[in-house]
Every structure is written in structure tokens, then in C-alpha cells.
N, C-alpha and C positions, 0 to 999 in steps of 0.2 A: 219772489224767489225764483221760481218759475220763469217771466220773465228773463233774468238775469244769466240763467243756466244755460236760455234760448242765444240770449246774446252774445254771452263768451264761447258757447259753437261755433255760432254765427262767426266770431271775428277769427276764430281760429280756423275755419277753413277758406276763407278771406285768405288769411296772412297763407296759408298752406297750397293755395293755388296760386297766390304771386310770386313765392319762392319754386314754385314747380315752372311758372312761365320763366323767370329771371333764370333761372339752372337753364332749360329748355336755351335760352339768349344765346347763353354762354357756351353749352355744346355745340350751337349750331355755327357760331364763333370760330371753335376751332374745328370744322370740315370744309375753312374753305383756304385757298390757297391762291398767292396774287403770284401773276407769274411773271417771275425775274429773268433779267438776257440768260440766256444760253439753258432755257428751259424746254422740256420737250415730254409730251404725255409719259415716255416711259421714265425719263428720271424724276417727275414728280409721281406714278406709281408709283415706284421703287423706293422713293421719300418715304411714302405712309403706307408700303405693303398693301396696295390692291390692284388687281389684275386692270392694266391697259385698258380695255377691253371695257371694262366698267365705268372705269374713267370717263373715257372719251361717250357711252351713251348717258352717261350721268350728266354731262356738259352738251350733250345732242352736237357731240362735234361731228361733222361728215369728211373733214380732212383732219390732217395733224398739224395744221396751223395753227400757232398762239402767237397773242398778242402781248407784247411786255405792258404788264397792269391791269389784265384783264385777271379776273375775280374767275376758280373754278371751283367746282362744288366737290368735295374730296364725297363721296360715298362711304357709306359704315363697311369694314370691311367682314367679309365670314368668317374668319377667323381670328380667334378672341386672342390676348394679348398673353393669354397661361399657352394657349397652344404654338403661339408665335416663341414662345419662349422656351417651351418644349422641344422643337424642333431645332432652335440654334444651340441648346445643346447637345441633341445628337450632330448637329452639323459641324458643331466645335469638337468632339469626343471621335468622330469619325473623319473628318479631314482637317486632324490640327498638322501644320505643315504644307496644308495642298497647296496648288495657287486658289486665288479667289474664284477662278472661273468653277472649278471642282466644288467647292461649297457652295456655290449658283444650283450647281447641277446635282449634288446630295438631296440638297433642298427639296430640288424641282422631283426629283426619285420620289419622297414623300407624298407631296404633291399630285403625282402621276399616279401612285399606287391607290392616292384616297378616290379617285377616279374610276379608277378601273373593277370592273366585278369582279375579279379575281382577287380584291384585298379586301381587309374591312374599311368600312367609309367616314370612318373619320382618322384625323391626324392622332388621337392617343391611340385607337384602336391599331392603327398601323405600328407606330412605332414599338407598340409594346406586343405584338401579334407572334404568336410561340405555334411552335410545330415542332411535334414530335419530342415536346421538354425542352424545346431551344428557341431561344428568342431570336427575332427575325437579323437584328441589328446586334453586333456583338457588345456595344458598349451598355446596353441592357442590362445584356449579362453578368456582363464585368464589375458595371458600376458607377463607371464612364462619364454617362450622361448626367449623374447627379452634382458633377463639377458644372460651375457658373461659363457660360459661352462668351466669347469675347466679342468685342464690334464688330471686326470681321464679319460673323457667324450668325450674328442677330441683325445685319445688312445684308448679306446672303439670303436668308429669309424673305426680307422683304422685296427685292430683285426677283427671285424666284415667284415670289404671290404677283409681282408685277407681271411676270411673263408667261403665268399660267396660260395655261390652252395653248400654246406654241408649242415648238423643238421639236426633236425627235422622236419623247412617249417612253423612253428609259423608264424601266421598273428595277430593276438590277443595276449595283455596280461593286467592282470586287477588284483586288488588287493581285495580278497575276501570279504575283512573286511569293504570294500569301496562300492564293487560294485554295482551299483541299477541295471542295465537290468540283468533280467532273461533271455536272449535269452543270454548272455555271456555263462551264467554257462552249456548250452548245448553244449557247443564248446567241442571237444576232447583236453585234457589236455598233449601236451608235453613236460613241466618240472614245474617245482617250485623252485623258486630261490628267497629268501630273501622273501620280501612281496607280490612277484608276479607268478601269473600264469600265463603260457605261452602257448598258444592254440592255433589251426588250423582249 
């Protein structure tokens, strides 16, 4: 009896660590990515939302040269798929209407703020980040955000995670024709896109 209790462990971590490698197969499966004509490190970033930059040392590329058929290794990205989705709802709740490049650059606002020691450092922390009884992001407030984000908004996302660590560093943006604090409009201005100012 003894015996047999031995064995049925036995085969059950057997079966438990083939189905761990077999899983293991198959995630590593889909990290990698063959690249098609008119491919280019930033639009397969932007495919799977992770920063250029990761990419290309993930692939030990030294130039931005790819080859059609060449196998690259997609890296995990840092940010989980609740926060990626997170985000393109405030991105959709705050620039429904904008052009795409403004939902690029909300994104990357995000983004820029989990960076910086003047915010908290993570993507929920930011988004949901209250001062003074007011939430950072009006659709917070509102309610906004708990509406589902469209394609748009959830490719914006991932653009933005591609082009992390670039741009201009925008922590602010605000719609002039909107805005009531006067301490906004003293902010340095680095772009204008659709309805909004984007500032540091």
C-alpha cells in the first residue's frame, strides 16, 4: 500500500512537471514574432506594447535593421494586461474625439508621471492619485473610466509603452477652453494636439 501511494505521487509530479514544461512551450511560443515587409522595431513594439528600447536589447540588435523572416524575441512586458487596460480607459474617457496622436500622448502623460518622483509609481497609483479630495484625472471622478475603452485607446496604450523613455517628458495636459486652475497655464507647453495641451 505503501508502495503504491509512493507511485501515484510519483506519477503525479511526473505528469505535473510535463504539463509545466508543455505550458512553459507554449508561452514561450507566443513571445516571439517573425517579421513581415514593412516591419520595423517600433511597429512590432507597438504590436505587443513594450518599449523599443527592450526590444531591440532583447534581440541584441545594434542597428534597426530587420530581416523579413527573421524570428524576434517579444520580451514580457511590465505592465500587466489589468493595467494596460486601465489606462486605455482613462485614455478613451479623456480623449474620446481627440486625434490618435493625443491618445498617444495621454498615454505617454501616464507613463511619464509613473516615472517621475513627483507622482506615485505605479500606473493605478497614478491614475487614481487624489489631492486635496480631487482626483488627479476627471473621469475618476466622474465615472468615466469605468466605461470599456475602444481600439483606438487600447493601441494608444500600446504605442505609448513602445515609445516609453522618448518625447518631450509631459506630465500635464489640459484643455484651454476648459481649464479653471491658473497654476496649469504656468506649466512649460510641450505640444498641442487636437484640444489639448501637453506640459511639463
Amino acid at each position: 500500500m505503501n508502495k503504491l501511494k509512493k507511485l501515484v505521487i510519483t506519477t503525479g509530479l511526473i505528469l505535473s512537471m510535463s504539463a509545466f514544461t508543455l505550458n512553459g512551450m507554449t508561452e514561450a511560443a507566443t513571445t516571439t514574432h517573425k517579421v513581415q515587409s514593412g516591419d520595423s522595431y517600433y511597429k512590432i513594439a507597438a504590436k505587443f506594447g513594450v518599449p523599443v528600447n527592450s526590444l531591440m536589447k532583447a534581440n541584441n540588435a545594434a542597428s534597426s535593421a530587420l530581416n523579413v523572416g527573421q524570428n524576434l524575441v517579444i520580451p514580457n512586458s511590465t505592465v500587466t494586461a489589468a493595467e494596460k487596460d486601465l489606462m486605455a480607459r482613462l485614455v478613451h474617457a479623456e480623449a474620446k474625439g481627440e486625434p490618435y496622436a493625443g491618445k498617444v500622448a495621454v498615454a505617454t502623460v501616464i507613463l511619464n508621471r509613473v516615472a517621475s518622483k513627483d507622482f506615485p509609481n505605479t500606473i493605478n497609483g497614478v491614475i487614481y492619485e487624489k489631492s486635496n479630495g480631487y482626483y488627479a484625472f476627471t473621469p475618476v471622478q466622474n465615472g468615466a473610466i469605468n466605461q470599456p475603452a475602444d481600439a483606438s485607446s487600447k493601441q494608444a496604450v500600446n504605442e505609448a509603452l513602445a515609445f516609453k523613455g522618448q518625447g518631450n517628458g509631459s506630465l500635464f495636459f489640459f484643455n484651454p477652453k476648459t481649464a479653471v486652475s491658473k497654476w496649469i497655464f504656468s506649466r512649460e507647453v510641450t505640444v498641442t494636439i487636437g484640444n489639448h495641451r501637453f506640459a511639463k
